[in-house]
C-alpha positions in Angstrom: -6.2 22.1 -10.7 -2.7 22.3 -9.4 -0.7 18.9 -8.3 2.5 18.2 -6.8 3.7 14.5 -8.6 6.6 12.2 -6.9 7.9 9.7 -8.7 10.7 7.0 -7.0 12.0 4.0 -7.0 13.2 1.4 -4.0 15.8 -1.2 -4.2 18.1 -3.8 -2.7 21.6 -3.3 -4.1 23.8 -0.3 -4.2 25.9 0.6 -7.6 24.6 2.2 -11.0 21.9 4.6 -9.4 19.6 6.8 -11.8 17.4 9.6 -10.9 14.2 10.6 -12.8 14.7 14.5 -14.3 11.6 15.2 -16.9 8.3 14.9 -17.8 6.8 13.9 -20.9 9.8 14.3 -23.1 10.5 17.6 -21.8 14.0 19.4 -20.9 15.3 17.8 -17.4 14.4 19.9 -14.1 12.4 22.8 -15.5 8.7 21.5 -13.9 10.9 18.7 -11.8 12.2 19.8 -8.6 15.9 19.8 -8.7 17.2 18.2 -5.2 20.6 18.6 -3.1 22.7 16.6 -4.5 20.6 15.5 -7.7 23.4 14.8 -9.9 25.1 12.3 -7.5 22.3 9.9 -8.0 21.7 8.9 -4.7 19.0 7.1 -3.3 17.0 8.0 -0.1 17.1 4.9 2.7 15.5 6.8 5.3 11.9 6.2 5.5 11.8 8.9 8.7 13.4 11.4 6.8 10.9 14.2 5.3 13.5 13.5 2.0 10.9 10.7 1.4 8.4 13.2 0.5 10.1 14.9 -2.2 14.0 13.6 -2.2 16.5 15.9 -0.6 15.2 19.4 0.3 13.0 18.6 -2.3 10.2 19.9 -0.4 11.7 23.7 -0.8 13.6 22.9 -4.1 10.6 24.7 -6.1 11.1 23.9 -9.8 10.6 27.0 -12.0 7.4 25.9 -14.2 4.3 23.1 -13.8 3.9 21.2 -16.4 0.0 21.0 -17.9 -1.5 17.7 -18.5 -5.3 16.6 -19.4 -6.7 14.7 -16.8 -7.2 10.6 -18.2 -4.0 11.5 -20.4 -0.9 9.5 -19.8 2.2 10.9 -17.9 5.6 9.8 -19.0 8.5 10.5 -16.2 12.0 10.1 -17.8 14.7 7.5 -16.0 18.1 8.5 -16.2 20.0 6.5 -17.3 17.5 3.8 -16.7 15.9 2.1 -14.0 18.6 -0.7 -13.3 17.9 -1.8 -9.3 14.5 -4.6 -9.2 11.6 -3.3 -7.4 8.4 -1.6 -7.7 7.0 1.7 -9.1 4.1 3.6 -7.6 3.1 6.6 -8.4 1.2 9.1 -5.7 -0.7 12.6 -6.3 -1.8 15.0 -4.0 -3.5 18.5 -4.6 -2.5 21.7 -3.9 -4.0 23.3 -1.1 -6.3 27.0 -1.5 -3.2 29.9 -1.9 -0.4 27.9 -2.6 0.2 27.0 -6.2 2.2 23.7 -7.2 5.6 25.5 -7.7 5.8 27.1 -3.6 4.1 23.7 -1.5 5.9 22.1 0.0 3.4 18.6 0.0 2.7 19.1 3.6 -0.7 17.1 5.5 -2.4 13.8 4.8 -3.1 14.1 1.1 -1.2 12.1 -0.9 -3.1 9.3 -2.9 -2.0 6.5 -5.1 -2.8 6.2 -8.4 -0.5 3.2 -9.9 1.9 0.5 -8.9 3.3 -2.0 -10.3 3.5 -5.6 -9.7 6.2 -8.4 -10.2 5.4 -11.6 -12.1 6.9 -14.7 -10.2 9.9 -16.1 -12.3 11.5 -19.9 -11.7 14.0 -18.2 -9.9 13.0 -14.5 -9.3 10.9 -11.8 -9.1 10.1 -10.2 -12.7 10.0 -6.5 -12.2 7.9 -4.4 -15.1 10.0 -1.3 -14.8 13.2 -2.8 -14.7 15.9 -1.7 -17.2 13.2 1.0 -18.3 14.6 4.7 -19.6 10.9 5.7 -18.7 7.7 4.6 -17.2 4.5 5.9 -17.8 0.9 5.8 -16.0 -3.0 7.6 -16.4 -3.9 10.7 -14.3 -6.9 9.6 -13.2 -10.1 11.5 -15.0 -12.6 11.8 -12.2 -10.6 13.7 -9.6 -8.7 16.4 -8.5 -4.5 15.3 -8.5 -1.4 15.4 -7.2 1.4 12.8 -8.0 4.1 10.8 -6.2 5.8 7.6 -7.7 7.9 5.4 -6.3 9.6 1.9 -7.1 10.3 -0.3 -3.9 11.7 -3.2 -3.8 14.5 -3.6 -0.6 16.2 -0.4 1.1 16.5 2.4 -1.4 14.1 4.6 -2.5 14.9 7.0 -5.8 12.4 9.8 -6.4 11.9 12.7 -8.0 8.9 15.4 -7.2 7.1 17.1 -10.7 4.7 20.1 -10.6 1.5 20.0 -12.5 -1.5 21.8 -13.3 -4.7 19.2 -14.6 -7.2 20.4 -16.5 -10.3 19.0 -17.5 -10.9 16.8 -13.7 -13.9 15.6 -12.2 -14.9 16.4 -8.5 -14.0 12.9 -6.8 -12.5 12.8 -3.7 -9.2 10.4 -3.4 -9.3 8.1 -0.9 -7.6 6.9 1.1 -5.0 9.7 1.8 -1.4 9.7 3.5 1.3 12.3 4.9 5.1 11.8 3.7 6.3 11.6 6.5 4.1 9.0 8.0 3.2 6.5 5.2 5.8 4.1 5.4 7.7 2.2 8.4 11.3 0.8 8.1 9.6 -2.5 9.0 6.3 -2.8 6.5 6.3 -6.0 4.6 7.1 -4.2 1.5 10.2 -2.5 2.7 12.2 -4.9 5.0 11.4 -7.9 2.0 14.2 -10.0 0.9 13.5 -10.2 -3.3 16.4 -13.0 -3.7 16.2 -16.2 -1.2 13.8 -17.6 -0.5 12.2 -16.8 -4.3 9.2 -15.0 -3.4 5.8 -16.2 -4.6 4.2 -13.0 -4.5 4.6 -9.2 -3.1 2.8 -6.2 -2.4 4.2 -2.5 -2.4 4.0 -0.8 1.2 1.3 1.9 1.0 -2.2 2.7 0.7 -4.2 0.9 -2.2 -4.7 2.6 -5.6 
């Protein structure tokens, strides 16, 4: 089955940005769609901006080739340079509709479901962030269903994603639940978004978005 897969990252400062180019150890941007502006590094603050589905015209920047993976398998997106802002990654799929293929859709409806975050251990005197510092981040394509993927990190006002094509073979039937539209998943104001991750120290957070 065909998937669309987002992978981004939020955060709370602004200097040393990274973007996420490849796939499993592969070439950067052949099955990753290659946004305006890519190579600036910029993040996305704009929650009410359709660049939060797929990054900067990322929803008609069509990368050339979808990448095949085995569903249960592990997918591996590439940071570059390296994930240097705290916050959250989460990682969303959603599959491609009857007579488009993954390489001309452009992630349209309420389909997108989540199929990892990750969560912060609470330090002495800040959040701990798992993905932090990270040239890569990986996570399982789930084996009973049909997917698509999105991931993001979040953790204050920026979000840095990138969109990857795939085709998964070897899927159940499931039926993800529950399901989302970019644009429409997120608010400016959700706990997970407007969160302050230095003073007071948090004792715990949770990413904005459906569950898992």
């Amino acid at each position: 089955m065909r998937f669309l897969t987002p992978i981004l990252t939020l955060a709370a400062v602004a200097h040393s940005h990274y973007n996420f180019p490849s796939m499993n150890g592969g070439t950067a941007w052949p099955n990753v769609r290659q946004w305006t502006d890519y190579y600036a590094f910029t993040p996305d603050t704009n929650v009410s901006s359709l660049d939060i589905r797929c990054n900067v015209n990322g929803a008609v920047a069509f990368a050339a080739s979808i990448l095949s993976v085995a569903a249960g398998s592990n997918l591996t997106w590439t940071a570059s340079p390296d994930i240097y802002h705290p916050g959250p990654l989460m990682a969303y799929m959603a599959k491609v509709p009857t007579g488009k293929t993954a390489a001309n859709w452009d992630g349209s409806g309420t389909v997108w479901f989540k199929i990892y975050e990750d969560h912060p251990t609470v330090g002495s005197s800040a959040l701990i962030w798992p993905s932090m510092s990270a040239t890569s981040v990986s996570f399982k394509i789930p084996a009973g269903g049909p997917i698509r993927e999105l991931s993001l990190p979040v953790g204050g006002a920026q979000f840095y994603l990138s969109c990857g094509q795939l085709a998964v073979t070897g899927g159940g039937s499931g039926t993800p639940s529950p399901t989302v539209a970019f644009l429409g998943a997120y608010t400016a104001t959700d706990l997970g978004i407007l969160f302050d991750i230095y003073y007071p120290i948090p004792t715990n957070y949770q990413p904005p978005g459906p569950a898992v």
